[in-house]
C-alpha positions in Angstrom: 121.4 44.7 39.3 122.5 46.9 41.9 125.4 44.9 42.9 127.0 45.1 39.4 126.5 49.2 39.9 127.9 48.9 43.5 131.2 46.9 41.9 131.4 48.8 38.7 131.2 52.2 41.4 133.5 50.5 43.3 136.0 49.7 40.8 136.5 53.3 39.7 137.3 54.8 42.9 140.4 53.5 42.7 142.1 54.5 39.5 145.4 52.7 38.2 149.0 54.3 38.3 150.2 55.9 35.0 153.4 56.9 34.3 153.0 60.8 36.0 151.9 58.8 39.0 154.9 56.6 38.9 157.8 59.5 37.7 156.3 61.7 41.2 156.6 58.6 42.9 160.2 58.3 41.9 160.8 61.6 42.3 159.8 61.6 45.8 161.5 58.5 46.5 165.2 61.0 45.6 164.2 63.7 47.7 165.3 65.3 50.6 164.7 63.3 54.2 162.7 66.0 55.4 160.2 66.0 51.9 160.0 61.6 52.4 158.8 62.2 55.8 156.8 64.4 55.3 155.1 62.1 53.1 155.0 59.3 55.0 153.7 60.9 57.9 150.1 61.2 56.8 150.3 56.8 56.1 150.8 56.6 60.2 148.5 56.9 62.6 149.1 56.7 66.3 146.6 55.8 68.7 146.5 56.5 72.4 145.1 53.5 73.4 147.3 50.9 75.8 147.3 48.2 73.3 147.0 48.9 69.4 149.3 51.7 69.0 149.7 52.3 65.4 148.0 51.5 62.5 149.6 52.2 58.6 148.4 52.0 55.3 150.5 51.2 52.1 148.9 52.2 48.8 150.1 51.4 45.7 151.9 54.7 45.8 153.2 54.7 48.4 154.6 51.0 48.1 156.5 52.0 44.9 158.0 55.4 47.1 159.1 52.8 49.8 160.5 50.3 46.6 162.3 53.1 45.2 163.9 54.4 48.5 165.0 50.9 49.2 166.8 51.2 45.9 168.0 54.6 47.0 169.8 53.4 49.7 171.1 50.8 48.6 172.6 52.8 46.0 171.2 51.4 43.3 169.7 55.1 41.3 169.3 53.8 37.7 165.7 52.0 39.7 164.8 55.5 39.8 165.3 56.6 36.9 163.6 54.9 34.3 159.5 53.4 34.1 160.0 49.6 33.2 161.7 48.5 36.6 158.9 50.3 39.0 156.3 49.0 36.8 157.8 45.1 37.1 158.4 45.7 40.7 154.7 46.9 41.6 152.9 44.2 39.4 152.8 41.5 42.2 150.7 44.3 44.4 149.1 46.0 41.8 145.1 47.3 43.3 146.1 46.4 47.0 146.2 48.2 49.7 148.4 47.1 52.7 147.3 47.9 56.4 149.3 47.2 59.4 148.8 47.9 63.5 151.3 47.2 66.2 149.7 45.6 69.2 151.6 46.3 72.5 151.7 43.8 75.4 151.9 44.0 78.8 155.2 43.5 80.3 153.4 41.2 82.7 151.9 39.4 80.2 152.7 35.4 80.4 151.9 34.8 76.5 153.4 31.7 74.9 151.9 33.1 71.5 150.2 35.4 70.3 146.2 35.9 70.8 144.0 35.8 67.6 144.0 39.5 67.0 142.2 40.5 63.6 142.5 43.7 61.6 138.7 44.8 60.7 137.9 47.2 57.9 134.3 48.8 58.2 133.6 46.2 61.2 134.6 43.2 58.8 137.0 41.2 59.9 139.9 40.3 57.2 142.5 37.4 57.1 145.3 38.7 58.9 149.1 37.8 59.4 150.1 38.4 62.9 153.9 38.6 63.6 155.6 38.2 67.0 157.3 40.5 68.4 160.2 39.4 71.1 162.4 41.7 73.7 166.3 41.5 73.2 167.2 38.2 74.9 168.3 38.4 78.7 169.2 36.3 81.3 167.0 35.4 84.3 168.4 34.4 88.3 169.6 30.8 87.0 171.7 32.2 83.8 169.4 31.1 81.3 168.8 33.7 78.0 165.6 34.2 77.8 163.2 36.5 75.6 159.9 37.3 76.5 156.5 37.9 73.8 156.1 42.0 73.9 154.1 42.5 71.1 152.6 41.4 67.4 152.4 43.6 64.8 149.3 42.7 62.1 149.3 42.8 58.4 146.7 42.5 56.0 146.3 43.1 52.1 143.3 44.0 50.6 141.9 45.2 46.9 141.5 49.0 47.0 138.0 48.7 45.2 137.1 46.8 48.4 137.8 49.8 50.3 137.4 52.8 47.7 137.7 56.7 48.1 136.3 56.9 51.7 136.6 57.5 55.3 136.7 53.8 56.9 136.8 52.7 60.7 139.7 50.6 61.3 139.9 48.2 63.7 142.1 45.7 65.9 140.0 43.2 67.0 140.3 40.1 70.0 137.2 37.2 70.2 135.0 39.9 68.3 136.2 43.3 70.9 137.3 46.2 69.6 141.3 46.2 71.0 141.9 49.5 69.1 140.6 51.8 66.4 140.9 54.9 64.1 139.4 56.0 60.9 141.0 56.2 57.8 140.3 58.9 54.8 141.3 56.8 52.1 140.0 59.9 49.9 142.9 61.6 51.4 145.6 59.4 50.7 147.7 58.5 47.1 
């Protein structure tokens, strides 16, 4: 019994985007570079820590602000003007909540690949896509271009009932060590 409170609770936390939700979102996406920024801000989190340093988190509103500024630049207005094509182009990620971090090596590092980092929400850890991240190629003494492993930045998406309206440690995590954290007020975000 009390699971089925705890997921009915959980479920309405998180409640879906209407059409007001989706118009401000829109309208956002058209303004000014200073207003977008603003916006965004609040999404990014950097950490002083000499490995993880940044985390991000991509609601559902602000996925369809970054959709609809894609559009923007790319010149293409009528996306932002009318309901149907934000609606079609959020279904695929409707209720999910994308988080990222950027892990930083250290330019001594001799990494082939990458280590098994892990993103960790609430000291869980959750399947996460880890994408290398290579320096501009160069050459070394015998003229041979080379690039060298400088970092992997870490993605994971997640249902936002999972996470709800709450303040929640995030984490990067290596063999079960805490890399890097911060905590997120999901409360505080659209």
């Amino acid at each position: 019994m009390r699971l089925l409170v705890a997921a009915a609770l959980g479920s309405l936390l998180i409640s879906p985007m209407g059409g007001a939700d989706i118009e401000r979102g829109l309208s956002l996406a058209r303004a000014r570079d200073a207003e977008r920024q603003q916006f965004h801000r609040r999404y990014v989190i950097d950490v002083p820590g000499p490995v993880v340093t940044q985390f991000e988190v991509i609601t559902e509103f602000r996925r369809l602000v970054i959709i609809a500024e894609d559009h923007v630049l790319r010149g293409d207005w009528m996306f932002t003007r009318g309901l149907r094509a934000a609606e079609d182009a959020l279904k695929p990620t409707r209720g999910l909540i994308t988080i990222k971090a950027q892990v930083r090596f250290n330019p001594l590092n001799t990494f082939i690949e990458s280590p098994p980092y892990a993103i960790a929400i609430a000291n869980e850890t959750v399947e996460t896509d880890r994408i290398p991240q290579y320096s501009l190629p160069f050459k070394n003494r015998d003229g041979r271009t080379l690039t060298s492993l400088i970092g992997v930045a870490l993605e994971t998406t997640v249902p936002a009932g999972r996470i709800g309206q709450n303040a929640r440690p995030i984490a990067v995590m290596l063999d079960g060590k805490d890399a890097g954290h911060t905590i997120v007020d999901f409360a505080r975000l659209e």
